[in-house]
N, C-alpha and C positions, 0 to 999 in steps of 0.2 A: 257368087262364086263358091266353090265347094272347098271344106277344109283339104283338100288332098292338093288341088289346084293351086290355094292360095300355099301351101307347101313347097309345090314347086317353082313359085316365081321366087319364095323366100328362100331356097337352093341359089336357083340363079342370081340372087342378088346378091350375095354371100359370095357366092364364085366368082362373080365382075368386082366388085369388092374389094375380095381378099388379089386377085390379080396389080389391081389398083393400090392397093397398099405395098407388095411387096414390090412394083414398081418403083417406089415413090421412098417410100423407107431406106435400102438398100444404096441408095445413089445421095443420102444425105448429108453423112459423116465426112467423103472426101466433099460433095457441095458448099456446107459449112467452110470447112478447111481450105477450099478456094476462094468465099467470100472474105473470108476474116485473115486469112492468110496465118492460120495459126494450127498445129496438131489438137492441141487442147480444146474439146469441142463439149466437154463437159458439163460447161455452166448454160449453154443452150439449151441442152436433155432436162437439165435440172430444174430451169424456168418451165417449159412444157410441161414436165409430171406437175408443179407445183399449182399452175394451172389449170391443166385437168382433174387434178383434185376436185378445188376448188367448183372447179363447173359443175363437176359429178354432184353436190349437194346444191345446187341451185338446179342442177335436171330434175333434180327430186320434186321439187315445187310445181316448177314448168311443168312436168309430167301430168301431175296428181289436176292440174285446171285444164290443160289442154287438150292431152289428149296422145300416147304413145304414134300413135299411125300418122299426126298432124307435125310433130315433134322432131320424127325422124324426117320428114319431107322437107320441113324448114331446112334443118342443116345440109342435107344434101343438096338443096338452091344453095346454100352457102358457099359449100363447097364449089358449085360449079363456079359462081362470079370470081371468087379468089384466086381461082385457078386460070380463068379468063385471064384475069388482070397479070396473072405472073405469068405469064408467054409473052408476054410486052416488058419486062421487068425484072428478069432472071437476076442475074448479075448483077444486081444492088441492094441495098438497105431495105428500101420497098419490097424486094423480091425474097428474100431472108425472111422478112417480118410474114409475109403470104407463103413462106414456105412452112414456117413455125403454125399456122394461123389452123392450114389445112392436118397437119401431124395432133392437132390439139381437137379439131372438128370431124376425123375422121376416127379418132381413137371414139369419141362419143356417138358415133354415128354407128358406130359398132357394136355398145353396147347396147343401144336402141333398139338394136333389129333382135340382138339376142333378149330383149323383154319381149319382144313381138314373137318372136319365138316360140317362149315360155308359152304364150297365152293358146297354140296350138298342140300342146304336146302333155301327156299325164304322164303319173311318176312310173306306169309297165314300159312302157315305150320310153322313156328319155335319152335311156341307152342310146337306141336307134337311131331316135329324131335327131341327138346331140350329136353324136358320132358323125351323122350323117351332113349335119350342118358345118362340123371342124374340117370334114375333110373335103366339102363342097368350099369352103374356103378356101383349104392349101392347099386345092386342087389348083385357082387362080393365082393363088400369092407362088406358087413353081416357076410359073412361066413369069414372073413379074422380074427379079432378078437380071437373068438374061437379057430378056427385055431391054430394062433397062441399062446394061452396058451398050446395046445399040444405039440406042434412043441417044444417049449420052453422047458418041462417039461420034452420030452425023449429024444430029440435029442443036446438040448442046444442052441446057437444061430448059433451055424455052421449049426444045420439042417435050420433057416428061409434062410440063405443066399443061400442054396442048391435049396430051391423052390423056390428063385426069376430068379434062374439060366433058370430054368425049364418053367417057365410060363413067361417070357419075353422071351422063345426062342419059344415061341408056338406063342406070340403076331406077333414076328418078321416075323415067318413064314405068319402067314396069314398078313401080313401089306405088304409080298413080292406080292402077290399074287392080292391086292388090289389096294393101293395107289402108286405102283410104276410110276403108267405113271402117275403121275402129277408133271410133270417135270418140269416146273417155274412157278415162280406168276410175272403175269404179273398185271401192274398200281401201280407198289409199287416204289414212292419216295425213293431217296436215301439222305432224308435229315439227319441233325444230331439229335440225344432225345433227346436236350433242346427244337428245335424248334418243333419236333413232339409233344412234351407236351404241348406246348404251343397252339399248332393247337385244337389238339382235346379238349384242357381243356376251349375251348371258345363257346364250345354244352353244355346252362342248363343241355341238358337231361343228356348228358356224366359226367357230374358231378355227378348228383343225383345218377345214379347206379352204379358209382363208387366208391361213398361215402358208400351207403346199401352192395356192397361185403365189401367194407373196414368192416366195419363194423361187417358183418357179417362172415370174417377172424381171426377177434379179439375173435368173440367168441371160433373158433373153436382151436384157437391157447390158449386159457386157459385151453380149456375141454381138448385137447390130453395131451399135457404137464401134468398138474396139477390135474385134477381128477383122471390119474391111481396112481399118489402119494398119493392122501389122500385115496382113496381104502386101499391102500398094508398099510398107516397109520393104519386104520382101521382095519384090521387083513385079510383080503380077500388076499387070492392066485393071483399068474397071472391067474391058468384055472379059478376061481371065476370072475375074473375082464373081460376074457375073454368073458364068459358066458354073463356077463351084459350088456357089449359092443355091444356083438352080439344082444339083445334084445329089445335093445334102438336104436336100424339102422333100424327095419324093417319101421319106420314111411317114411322113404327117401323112400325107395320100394314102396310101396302103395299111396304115396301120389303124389307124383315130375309129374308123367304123366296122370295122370287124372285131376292136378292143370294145367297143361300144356294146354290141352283139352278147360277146362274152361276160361284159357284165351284167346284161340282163339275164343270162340265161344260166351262167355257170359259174366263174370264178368270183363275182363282185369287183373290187376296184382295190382291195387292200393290199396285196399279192403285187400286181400289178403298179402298183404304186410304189410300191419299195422297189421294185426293178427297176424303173425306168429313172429316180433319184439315183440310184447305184451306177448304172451307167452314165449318167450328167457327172456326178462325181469324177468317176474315171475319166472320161473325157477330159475335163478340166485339167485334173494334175496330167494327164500325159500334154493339155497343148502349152501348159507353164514351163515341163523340162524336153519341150521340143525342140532341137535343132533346126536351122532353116532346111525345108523340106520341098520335095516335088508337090506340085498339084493333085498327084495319084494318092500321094501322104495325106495330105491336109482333109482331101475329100473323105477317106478310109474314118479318120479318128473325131471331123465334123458330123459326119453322117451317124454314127453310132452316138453320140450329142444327140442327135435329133432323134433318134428311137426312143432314146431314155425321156426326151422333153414331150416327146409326139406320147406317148403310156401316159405321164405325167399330168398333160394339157386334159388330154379326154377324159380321163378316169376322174380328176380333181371336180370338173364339169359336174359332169353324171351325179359324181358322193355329193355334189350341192343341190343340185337341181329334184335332185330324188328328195330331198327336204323340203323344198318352198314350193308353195303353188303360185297359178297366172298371176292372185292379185297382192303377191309379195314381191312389192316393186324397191319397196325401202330394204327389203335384207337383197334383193338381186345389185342394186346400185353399190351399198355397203361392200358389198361383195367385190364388185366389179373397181373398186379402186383402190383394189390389189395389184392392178398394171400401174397407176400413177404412181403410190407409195414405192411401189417394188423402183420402179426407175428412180425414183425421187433420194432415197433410202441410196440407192447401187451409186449415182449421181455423186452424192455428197461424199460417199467413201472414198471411191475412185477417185475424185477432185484430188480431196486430202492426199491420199498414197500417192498419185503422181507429182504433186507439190514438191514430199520429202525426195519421193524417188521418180525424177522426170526422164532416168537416161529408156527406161522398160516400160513396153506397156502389159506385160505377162502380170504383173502383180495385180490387177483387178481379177485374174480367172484364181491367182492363187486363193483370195480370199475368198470367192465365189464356190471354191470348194469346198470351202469350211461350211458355207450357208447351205448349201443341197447336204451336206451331212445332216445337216435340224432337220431338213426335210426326209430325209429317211426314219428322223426318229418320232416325228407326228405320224408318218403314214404308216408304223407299225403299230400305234394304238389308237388307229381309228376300227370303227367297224362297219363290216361288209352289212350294204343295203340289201333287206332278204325279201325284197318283194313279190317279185317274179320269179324270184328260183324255186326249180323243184327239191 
């Protein structure tokens, strides 16, 4: 199979993927909230990051013997069985534990494919390849949302687990078909993750973009969790929250791969980086001193959210990827759990602040503003990748 081919099934699985994620993500917070009977849904998020952490440096090993293309295939059969068993098991302890089970196997299944990624793309192109691959994602995770207030509303939560079944067996199929012949990674150290942390934590650069995904995990671990609560506070339905969700993603579409373009070609990611922190910012403090608002509102000052996080997601990519080659799997992983701490980190504050102050849930975006501030002030002394440009 030709690199261009094997490109395009890794689009497509990316898109069925990201579909499948924001299916499934989006509809967890009120699910939680119905199993446990409780708003506080914190210390779930927080077992999960803590979790994937952890796995994240056990992939390390598994990776470096088995084989990235053999790696990602296991999980994905995982996923499909889990998902089997909770369309029989929704609404219980069983069904929770397999809801948690798949949120923790699919976050790593994610990273997986972006190491499979890596191994097709050089540092002229990453722009493009990356760009291309974020927004073959949130082209899928758009329609997941909505989706899922359907799904929800006729069929109940045993129908979302029946289409994870379904679309991670469609992924599996073409990932058979694709990635199977990359059969080890080869130049991958068998050292331990203290000292892999230690290696790569001694690249400014690696720092700096690890610090803007940090960063910019915080935010996205406030808005999943915590904006579908104050919606449903609000009086909006899931299909309502649904609907909104869905219309505040199209910014990721449209933007992530022609911002890609541009930083190979013309501006870099530096410029672009501080804009899209400056609008996360503003978004926040406007939805802390928001008044209860129309859906026309909410959508207007979420979506602008997602401009500044859509700049943010792609350009932070790009500044890292433009530094590591295919067989730097120990600074991509390092990297890549920047989503567990970021949620794990956002997790523990939140917990805390809603403890002293339970009557509001606005006080995690207050502080979540403070933290996209740091991130404007890394991403004005980082420096623009001059690879490509003329």
């Amino acid at each position: 199979m030709t690199k261009k081919a094997v490109l395009l099934f890794l689009l497509a699985q990316k898109c069925i993927m990201g579909y499948a994620v924001g299916l499934f993500l989006y509809v967890l917070s009120p699910y939680f909230k119905n199993v446990l009977n409780t708003s506080d849904v914190s210390g779930l998020f927080l077992g999960v990051a803590t979790a994937t952490l952890f796995a994240l440096f056990f992939m390390y090993r598994i990776i470096a013997y088995s084989g990235r293309g053999q790696f990602y295939l296991f999980l994905l059969l995982l996923v499909i069985i889990a998902s089997s068993v909770g369309t029989f098991s929704a609404y219980s302890w069983l069904g929770l534990s397999i809801a948690l089970f798949i949120l923790i196997s699919t976050t790593i299944a994610t990273i997986a494919l972006d190491i499979i990624v890596q191994a097709f793309s050089t540092d002229a192109e990453d722009g493009r390849v990356y760009g291309a691959i974020l927004s073959a994602g949130n082209l899928g995770f758009l329609c997941g949302p909505i989706s899922a207030g359907y799904i929800v509303a006729h069929f109940t939560m045993s129908g979302v687990f029946c289409a994870l079944v379904v679309l991670y067996s469609i992924i599996f199929v073409s990932a058979l078909l694709s990635v199977v012949r990359l059969k080890h990674i080869h130049h991958v150290s068998r050292m331990r993750s203290s000292a892999l942390i230690h290696e790569v934590w001694q690249s400014a650069w690696f720092r700096r973009a690890y610090i803007m995904s940090f960063v910019l995990q915080c935010f996205y671990a406030v808005m999943v969790v915590y904006m579908p609560l104050i919606l449903v506070n609000q009086g909006f339905s899931v299909q309502q929250i649904g609907f909104i969700f869905t219309l505040i993603l199209v910014p990721f579409v449209i933007i992530e791969y022609p911002a890609g373009i541009l930083a190979d070609m013309f501006f870099g990611e530096r410029e672009m980086l501080i804009g899209g922190f400056l609008l996360m910012t503003g978004s926040l403090l406007t939805i802390v001193f928001m008044p209860p608002a129309s859906a026309m509102a909410w959508i207007i000052v979420l979506a602008i959210s997602r401009v500044g996080a859509a700049l943010v997601e792609s350009m932070s990519d790009v500044f890292f990827y433009k530094h590591v080659k295919c067989d730097d799997i120990g600074a991509i992983l390092v990297y890549r759990t920047a989503y567990s701490t970021g949620l794990l980190v956002t997790m523990m504050i939140c917990a805390i602040v809603l403890y002293f102050f339970p009557v509001s849930l606005f006080f995690p975006f207050a502080i979540m503003s403070a933290v996209t501030i740091i991130g404007v002030g890394v991403a004005w002394n980082i420096r623009d990748t001059d690879i490509v440009r003329k």
